[in-house]
C-alpha positions as CSV (number, residue, x, y, z in Angstrom):
1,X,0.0,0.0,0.0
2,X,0.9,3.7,-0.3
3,X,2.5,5.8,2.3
4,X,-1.2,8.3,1.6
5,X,-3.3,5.4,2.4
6,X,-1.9,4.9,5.9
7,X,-2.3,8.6,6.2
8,X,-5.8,8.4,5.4
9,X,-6.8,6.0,7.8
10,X,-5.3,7.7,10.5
11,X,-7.2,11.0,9.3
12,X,-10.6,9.4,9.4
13,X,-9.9,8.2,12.9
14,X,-8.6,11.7,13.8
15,X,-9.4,14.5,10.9
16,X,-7.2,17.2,10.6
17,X,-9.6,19.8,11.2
18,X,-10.0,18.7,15.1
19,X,-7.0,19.8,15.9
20,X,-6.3,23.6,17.8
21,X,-5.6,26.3,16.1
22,X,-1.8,26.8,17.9
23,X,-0.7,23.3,16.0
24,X,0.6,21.8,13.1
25,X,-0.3,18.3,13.1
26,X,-0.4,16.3,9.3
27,X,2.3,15.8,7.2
28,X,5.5,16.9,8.3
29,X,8.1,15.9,5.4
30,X,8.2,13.5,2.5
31,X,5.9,12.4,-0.2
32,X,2.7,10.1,0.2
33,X,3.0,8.3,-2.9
34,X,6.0,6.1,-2.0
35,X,5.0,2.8,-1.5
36,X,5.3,2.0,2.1
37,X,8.0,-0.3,3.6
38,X,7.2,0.1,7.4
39,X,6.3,2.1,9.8
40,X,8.0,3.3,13.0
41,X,5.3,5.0,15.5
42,X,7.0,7.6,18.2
43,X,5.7,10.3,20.4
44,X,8.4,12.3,19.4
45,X,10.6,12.5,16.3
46,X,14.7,12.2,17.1
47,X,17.9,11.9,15.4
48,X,17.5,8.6,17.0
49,X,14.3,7.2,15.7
50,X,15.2,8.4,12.1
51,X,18.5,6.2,12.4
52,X,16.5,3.3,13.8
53,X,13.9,4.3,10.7
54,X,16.7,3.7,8.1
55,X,18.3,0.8,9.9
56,X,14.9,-1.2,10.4
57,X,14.0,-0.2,6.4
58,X,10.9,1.6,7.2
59,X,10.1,4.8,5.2
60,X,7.3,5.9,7.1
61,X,7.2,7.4,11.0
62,X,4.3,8.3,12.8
63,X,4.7,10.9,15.7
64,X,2.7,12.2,18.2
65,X,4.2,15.6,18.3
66,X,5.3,17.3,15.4
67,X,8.4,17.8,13.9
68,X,7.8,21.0,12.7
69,X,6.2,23.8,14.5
70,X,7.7,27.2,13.0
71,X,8.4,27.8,10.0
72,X,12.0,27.5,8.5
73,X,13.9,30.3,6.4
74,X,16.6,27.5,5.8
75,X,17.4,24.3,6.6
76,X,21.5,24.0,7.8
77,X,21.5,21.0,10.3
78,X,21.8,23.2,13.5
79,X,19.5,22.0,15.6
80,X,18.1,18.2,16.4
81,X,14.7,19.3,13.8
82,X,16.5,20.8,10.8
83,X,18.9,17.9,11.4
84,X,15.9,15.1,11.4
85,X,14.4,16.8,8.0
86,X,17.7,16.5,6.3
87,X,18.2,13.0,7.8
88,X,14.8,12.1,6.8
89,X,14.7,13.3,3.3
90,X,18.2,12.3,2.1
91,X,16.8,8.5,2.9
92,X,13.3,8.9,1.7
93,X,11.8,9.0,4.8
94,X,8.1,10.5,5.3
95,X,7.2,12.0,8.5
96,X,3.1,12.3,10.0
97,X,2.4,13.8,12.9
98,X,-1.3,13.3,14.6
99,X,-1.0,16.0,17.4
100,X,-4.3,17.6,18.9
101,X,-6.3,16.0,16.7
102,X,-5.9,12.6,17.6
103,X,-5.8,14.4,21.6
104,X,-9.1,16.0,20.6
105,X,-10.8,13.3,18.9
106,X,-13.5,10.5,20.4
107,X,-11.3,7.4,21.3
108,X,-8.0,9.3,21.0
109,X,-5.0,10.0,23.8
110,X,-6.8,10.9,26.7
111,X,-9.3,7.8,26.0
112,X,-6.3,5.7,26.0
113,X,-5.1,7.1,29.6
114,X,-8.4,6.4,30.8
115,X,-8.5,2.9,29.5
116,X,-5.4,1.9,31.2
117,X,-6.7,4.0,34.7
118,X,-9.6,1.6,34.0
119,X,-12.2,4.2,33.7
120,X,-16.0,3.9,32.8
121,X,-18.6,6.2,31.3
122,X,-15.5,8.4,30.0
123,X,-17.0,11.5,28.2
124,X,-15.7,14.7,27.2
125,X,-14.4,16.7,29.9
126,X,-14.6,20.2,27.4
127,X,-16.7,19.6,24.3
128,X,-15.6,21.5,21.1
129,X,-18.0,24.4,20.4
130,X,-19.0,25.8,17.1
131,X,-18.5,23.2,14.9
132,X,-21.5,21.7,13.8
133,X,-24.2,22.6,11.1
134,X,-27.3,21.7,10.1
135,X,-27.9,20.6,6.5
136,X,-31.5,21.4,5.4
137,X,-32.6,20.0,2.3
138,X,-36.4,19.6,0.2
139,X,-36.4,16.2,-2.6
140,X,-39.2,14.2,-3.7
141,X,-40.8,11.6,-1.7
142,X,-39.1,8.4,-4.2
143,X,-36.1,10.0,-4.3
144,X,-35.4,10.8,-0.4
145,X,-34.3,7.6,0.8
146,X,-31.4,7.7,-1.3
147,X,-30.8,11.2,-0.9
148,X,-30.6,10.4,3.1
149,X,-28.2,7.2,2.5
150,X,-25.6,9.7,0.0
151,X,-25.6,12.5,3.4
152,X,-24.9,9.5,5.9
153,X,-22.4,8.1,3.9
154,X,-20.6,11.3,3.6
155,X,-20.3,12.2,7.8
156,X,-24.0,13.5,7.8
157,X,-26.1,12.3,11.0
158,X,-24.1,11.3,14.1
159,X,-25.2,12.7,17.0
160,X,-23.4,10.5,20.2
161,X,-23.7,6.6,19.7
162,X,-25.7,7.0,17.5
163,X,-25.9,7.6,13.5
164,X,-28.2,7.8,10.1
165,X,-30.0,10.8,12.9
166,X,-32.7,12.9,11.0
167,X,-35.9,14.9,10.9
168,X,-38.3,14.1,7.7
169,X,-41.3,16.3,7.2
170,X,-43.7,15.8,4.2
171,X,-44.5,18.9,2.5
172,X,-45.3,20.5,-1.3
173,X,-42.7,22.5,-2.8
174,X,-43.7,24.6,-6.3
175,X,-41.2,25.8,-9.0
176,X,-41.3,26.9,-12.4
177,X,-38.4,25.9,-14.9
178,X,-37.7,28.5,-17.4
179,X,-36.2,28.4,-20.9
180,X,-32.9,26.6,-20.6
181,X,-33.8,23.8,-17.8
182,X,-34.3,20.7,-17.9
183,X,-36.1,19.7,-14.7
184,X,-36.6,16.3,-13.4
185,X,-40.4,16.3,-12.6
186,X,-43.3,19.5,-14.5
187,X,-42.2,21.3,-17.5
188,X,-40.7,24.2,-18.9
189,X,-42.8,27.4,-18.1
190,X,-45.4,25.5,-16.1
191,X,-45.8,26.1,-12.8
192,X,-45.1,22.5,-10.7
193,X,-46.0,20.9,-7.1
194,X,-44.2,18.4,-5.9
195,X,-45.0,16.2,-3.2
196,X,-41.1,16.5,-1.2
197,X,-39.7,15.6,2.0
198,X,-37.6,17.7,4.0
199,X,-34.6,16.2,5.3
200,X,-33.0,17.8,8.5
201,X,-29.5,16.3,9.9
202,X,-26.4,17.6,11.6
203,X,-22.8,17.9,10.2
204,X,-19.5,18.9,11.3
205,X,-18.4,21.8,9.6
206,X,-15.2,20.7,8.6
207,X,-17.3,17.6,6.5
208,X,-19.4,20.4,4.8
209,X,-17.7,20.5,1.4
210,X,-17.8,16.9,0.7
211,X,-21.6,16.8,2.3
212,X,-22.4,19.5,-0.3
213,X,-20.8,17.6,-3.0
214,X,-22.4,14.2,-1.9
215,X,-25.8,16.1,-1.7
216,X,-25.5,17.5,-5.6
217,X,-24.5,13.7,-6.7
218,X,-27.6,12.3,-5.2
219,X,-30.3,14.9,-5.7
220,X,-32.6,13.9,-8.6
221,X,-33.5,18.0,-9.1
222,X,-31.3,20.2,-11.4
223,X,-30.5,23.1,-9.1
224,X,-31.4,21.2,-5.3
225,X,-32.8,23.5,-2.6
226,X,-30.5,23.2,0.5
227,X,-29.5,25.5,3.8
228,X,-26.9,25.3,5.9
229,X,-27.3,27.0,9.7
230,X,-24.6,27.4,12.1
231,X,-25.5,25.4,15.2
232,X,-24.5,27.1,18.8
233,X,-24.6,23.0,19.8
234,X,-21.5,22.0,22.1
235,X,-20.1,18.9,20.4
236,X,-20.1,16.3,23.2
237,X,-17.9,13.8,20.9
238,X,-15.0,15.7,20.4
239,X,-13.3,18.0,22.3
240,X,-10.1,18.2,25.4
241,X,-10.0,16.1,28.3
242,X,-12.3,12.8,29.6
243,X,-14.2,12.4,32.5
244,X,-14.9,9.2,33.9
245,X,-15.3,7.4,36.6
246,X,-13.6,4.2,38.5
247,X,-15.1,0.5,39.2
248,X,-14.8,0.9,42.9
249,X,-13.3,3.8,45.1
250,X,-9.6,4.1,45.9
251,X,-7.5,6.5,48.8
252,X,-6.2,9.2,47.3
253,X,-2.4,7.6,48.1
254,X,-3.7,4.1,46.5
255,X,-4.6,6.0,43.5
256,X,-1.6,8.0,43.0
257,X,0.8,4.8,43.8
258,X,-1.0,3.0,40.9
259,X,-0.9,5.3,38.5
260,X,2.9,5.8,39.4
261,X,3.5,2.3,38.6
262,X,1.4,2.2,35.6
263,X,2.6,4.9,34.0
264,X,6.5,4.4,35.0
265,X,6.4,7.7,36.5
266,X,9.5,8.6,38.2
267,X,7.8,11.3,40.3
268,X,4.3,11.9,40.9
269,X,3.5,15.9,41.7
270,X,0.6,16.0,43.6
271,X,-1.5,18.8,46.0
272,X,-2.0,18.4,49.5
273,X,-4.0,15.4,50.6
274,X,-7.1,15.4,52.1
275,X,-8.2,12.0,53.3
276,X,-10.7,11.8,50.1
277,X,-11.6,9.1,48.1
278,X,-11.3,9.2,44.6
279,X,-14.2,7.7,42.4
280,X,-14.5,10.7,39.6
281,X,-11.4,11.6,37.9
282,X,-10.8,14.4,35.3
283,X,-7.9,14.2,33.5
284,X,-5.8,15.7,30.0
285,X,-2.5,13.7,28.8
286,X,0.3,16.4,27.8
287,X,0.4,20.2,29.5
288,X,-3.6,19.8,30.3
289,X,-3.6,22.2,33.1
290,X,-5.8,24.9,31.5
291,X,-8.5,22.3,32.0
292,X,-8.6,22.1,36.2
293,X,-11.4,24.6,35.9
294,X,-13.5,22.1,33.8
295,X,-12.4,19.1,36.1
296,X,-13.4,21.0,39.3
297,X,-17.2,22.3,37.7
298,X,-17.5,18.8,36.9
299,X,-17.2,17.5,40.4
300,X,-14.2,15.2,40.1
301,X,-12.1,14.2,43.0
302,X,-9.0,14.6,41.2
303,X,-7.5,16.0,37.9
304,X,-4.5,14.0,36.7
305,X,-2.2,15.7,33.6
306,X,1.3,15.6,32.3
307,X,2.4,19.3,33.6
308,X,0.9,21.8,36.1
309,X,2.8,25.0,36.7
310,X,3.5,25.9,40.1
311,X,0.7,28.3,41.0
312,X,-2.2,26.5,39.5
313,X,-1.4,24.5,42.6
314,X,-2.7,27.3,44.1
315,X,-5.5,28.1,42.3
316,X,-8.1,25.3,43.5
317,X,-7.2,25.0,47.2
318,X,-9.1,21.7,48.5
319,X,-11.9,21.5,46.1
320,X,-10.2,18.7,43.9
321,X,-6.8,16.7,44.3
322,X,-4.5,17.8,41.5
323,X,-1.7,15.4,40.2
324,X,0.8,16.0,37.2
325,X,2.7,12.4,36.0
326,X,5.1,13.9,33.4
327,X,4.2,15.0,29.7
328,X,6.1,11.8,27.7
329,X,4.4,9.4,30.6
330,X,1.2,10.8,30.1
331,X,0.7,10.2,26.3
332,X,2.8,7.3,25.8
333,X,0.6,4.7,25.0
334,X,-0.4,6.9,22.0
335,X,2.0,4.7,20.1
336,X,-1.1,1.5,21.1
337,X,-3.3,4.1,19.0
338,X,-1.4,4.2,16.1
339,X,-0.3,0.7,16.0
340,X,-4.2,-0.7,16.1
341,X,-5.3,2.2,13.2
342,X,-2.4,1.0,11.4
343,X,-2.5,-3.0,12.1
344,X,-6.4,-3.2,11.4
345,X,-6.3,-1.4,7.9
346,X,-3.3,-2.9,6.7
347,X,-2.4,-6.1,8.4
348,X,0.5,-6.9,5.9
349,X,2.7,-3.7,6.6
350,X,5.3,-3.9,9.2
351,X,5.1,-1.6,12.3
352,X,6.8,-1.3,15.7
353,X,6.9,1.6,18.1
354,X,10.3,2.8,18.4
355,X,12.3,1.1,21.0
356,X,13.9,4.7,21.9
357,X,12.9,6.7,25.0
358,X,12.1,9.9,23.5
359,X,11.6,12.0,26.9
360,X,13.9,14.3,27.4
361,X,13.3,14.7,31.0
362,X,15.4,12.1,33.4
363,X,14.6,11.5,36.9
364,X,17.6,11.9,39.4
């Protein structure tokens, strides 16, 4: 398979569009229509992993973080990420990076961290806002089902855990084609009613191009009838953070101990202990400490992130139990995200995670 078929996949499990406006997740270097030889998932991308890239064969690497977050006047080899593009290209190497989108999207990194905390119910802890539409559209009563199947088909309709969602209402449009038409039902210069159903369902914005496109396809009229309206709609699916909450309750210490020794952490940075137990836990892999106001609204006992400066200890006193495990700890098993996306679509393709330990932060 081609290196852009991998890339797809990984895309419709985490579009681009999801991610914040701050990153630059996607491709970082190389070309997509190499045929791919392997691939080499990372969190980050290091003289280190391109060498083991070139020595395992593998012309593809998939990183968490991206390579490339500035741009580049010129590229001389003085520093680690001018030194990796050179590296990369002059062996025909293609770096992707799936950043906040794959952070931001449902089943992503934070779901991950959860799943190993074994959490249940996990939900969004902060919901993306302003980005959904609704698709309005009028076609004749044969013709709707299969207008309906092309805008499911194309991202229309998902609301939750659930899909094909919309509102049908029977109606009677009029029209009148002029000179130059050719209509699909009444005639030129005759006015026309038409038995029609109107179709209501909700989009992501981000899908509304190809919805559009998929809508024109399948609509039996000439010029189709349609409206698009901005939805205020918090998008519960996607968004930063999970909430969710454990089996049975643990002591604040028995939690912190086991995520210590779950996530290899080789310190755990906590706030003062209170003697509460800890059911409900909030928590963002990475620098997620701009969500502890969204973990304390939402009643949790404790918000656990990679980083937490030092005065946002501060900031929430005893309502809620803060504790930071390390950025690389906290979205490591990112790489088990990649490697099923990958394995599932293209079971023939060889791919490892990178044996190296890309965290720059060591423990004394």
């Amino acid at each position: 398979m081609k290196i852009k078929e991998i890339v797809s996949a990984l895309e419709r499990f985490a579009p681009l569009p999801l991610q914040d406006g701050f990153d630059n997740a996607g491709l970082q270097v190389g070309l997509t229509d190499a045929e791919a030889t392997g691939a080499l998932l990372c969190l980050d991308v290091t003289e280190a992993v391109v060498d083991e890239a070139i020595t395992l064969g593998y012309n593809l690497i998939v990183s968490h973080h991206p390579l490339i977050f500035k741009g580049y006047k010129s590229i001389t080899g003085k520093d680690y990420i001018e030194r990796c593009i050179m590296k990369a290209i002059g062996n025909g190497i293609t770096i992707y990076s799936a950043h906040t989108n794959l952070d931001n999207a449902p089943g992503g990194v934070n779901f991950k961290i959860a799943e190993k905390i074994g959490l249940k119910d996990v939900k969004i802890l902060s919901p993306k806002e302003d980005c959904l539409i609704k698709l309005v559209t009028f076609v004749p009563v044969e013709q709707a089902e299969e207008v309906r199947k092309a805008l499911f088909e194309s991202g229309c309709g998902c609301i939750g855990n659930y899909d094909s969602c919309s509102y049908n209402l029977q109606g009677e449009g009029t029209f009148r084609a002029l000179e130059g038409a050719n209509p699909f039902c009444g005639s030129v210069g005759k006015l026309h009613s038409e038995e029609e159903i109107r179709i209501e369902t909700i989009v992501p914005a981000f899908r509304k191009s190809a919805v559009v496109k998929a809508l024109l396809a399948a609509h039996p009229y000439e010029e189709p009838a349609f409206d698009l309206y901005p939805l205020k709609n918090s998008w519960n699916q996607v968004g930063s953070g999970v909430i969710g909450e454990l089996e049975e309750p643990e002591t604040e210490l028995e939690f912190l101990k086991r995520v210590k020794k779950l996530f290899e952490v080789g310190c755990v940075k906590h706030s003062r202990l209170t003697g509460r137990l800890i059911q409900k836990v909030a928590l963002c892999g990475g620098a997620g400490a701009f969500l502890a106001p969204q973990a304390v609204a939402s009643g949790a006992d404790i918000f656990l992130t990679g980083e937490i400066k030092y005065h946002d200890y501060f900031s929430h006193e005893d309502r809620i139990l803060l504790a930071e495990i390390g950025h690389y700890e906290s979205e490591q098993y990112t790489k088990e995200i990649f490697y099923s996306i990958i394995r599932e679509m293209f079971p023939g393709l060889e791919v490892q995670p990178t044996r190296v330990n890309t965290n720059p932060i060591k423990y004394l």
